[in-house]
N, C-alpha and C positions, 0 to 999 in steps of 0.2 A: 823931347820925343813927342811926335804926334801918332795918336789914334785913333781908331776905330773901335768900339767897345759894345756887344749886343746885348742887352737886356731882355730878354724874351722875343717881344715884336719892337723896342725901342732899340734904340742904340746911341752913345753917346760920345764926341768930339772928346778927346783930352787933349789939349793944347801943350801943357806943359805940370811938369813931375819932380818935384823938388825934394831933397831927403834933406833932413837934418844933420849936424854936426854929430851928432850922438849915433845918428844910424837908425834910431828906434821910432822916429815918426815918420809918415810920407804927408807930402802935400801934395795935392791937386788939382788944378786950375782945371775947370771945364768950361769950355768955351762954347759947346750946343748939349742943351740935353733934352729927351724925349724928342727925338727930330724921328719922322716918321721914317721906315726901312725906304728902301730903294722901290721906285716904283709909284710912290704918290700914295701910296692906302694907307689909309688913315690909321690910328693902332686905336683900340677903345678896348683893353684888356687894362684891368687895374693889376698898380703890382702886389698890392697884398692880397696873397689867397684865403688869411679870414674871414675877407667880408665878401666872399662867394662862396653859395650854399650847392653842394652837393647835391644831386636829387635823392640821392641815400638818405641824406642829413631832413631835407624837405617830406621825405615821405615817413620819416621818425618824429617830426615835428606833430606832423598830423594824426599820427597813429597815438602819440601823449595827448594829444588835444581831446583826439574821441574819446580813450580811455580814462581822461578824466570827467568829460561831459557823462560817459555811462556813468561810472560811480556815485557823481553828482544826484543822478536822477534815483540811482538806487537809495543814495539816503534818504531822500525824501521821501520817496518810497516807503522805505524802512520805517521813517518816522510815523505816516499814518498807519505802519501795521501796529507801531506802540502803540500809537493812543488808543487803536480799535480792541488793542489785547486788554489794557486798562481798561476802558469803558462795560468790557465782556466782563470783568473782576468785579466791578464795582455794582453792576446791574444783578449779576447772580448772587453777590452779596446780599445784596438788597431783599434779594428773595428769600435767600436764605434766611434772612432776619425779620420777616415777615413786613418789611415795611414796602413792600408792595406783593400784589396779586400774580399766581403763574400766568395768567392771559397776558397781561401788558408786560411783564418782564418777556414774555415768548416774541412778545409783536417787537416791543425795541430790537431784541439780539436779532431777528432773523432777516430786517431788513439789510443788516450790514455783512449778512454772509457772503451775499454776492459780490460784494465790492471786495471783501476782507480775499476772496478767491481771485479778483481781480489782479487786483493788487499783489499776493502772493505769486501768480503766473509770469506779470510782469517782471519782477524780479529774477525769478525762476530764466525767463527767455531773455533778459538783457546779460544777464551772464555766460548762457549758452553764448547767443551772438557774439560776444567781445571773445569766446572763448576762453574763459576763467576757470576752468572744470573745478576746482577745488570747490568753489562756492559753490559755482552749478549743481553739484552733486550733493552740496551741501541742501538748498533749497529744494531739491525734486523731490525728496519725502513729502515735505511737508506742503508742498501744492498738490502733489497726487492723493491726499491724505482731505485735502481741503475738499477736490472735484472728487473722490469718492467717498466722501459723507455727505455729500448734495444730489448726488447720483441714487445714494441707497437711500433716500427718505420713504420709507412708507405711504402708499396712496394712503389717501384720507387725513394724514398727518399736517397741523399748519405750517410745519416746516422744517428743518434742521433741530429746535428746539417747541417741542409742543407741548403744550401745558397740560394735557391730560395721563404724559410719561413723564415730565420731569421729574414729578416726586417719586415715581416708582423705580425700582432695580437701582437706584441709587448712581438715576442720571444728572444729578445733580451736583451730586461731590464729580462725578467722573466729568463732567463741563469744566467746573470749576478748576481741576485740575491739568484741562487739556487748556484753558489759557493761561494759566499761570508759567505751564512748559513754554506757552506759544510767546511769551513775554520773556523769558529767558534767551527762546531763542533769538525773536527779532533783538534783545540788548547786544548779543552777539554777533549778529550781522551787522548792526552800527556801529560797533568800534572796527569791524573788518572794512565795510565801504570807506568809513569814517580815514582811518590809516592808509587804504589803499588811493584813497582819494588823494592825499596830502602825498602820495608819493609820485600819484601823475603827476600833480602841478610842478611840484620839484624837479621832475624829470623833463617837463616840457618848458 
């Protein structure tokens, strides 16, 4: 028995059809295969459809890629807000303990405010962007927290932390306590980016 046999845009000659004694197997002699359809056009369709990407598939690919590249950048991120909450610990410490002067403990802390605000916005707006609202929402306390105590400093004040208040009203335990929170909280944002990071890659 000869045939004709279509595979998508191939089609394939069968010459001859042989069964077994048993019944249970077939044989097949193929005498042309991939011979192009009728008309001379060439076929360039592979036959397995795994190794053709979707654009659904391509545009998931992309979408894991970035939301692993945000998270990436969030931790890093994240990390310079630890060290800054640490270094904020360790300096007010310091004062506390008298082994340094309110002048110079006020000039370290307050250079890094504006970065430490930086840095918090950042994160704050890379979540918005991916839209993540959990975190997002997680984060906008505590950057609107950051640009409204930089907002409210008193004219004449050297700056967020001035040495001629710190010892008074008992701005100093209240410092020390708004970084030790602030160190709880960036530990918490890094096992989140941290997790959520390692779920893009896996996902992508």
């Amino acid at each position: 028995m000869r045939r004709w046999i279509y595979c998508g845009r191939f089609r394939v000659y069968i010459t001859e059809t042989r069964f077994s004694s048993c019944g249970s197997s077939i044989f097949i002699m193929i005498h042309y295969a991939a011979v192009p359809p009728i008309g001379g056009v060439r076929a360039t369709r592979r036959f397995s459809s795994d190794s053709e990407e979707s654009p659904g598939s391509r545009r998931e690919s992309g979408s894991a890629e970035m939301e692993a590249a945000v998270f990436i950048l969030s931790l890093v991120d994240c990390c310079a807000l630890i060290f800054l909450s640490v270094y904020f610990i360790i300096t007010l410490s310091d004062l506390e303990c008298d082994y340094i002067n309110a002048r110079s403990c006020c000039s370290k802390l307050n250079k890094w405010v504006i970065p430490e605000m930086i840095a918090q916005a950042l994160a704050t707006v890379l979540m918005l962007v991916s839209m993540h609202w959990f975190v997002f929402l997680l984060n906008l306390p505590v950057a609107s927290w950051d640009v409204y105590r930089y907002v409210k400093v008193p004219m004449g004040n050297m700056g967020v932390y001035d040495p001629t208040e710190i010892h008074n009203r008992g701005q100093l335990k209240s410092h020390m306590k708004e970084a030790m929170i602030k160190l709880g909280f960036h530990l918490l944002c890094f096992f989140i980016y941290l997790y959520s990071m390692i779920l893009a890659l896996i996902n992508d």
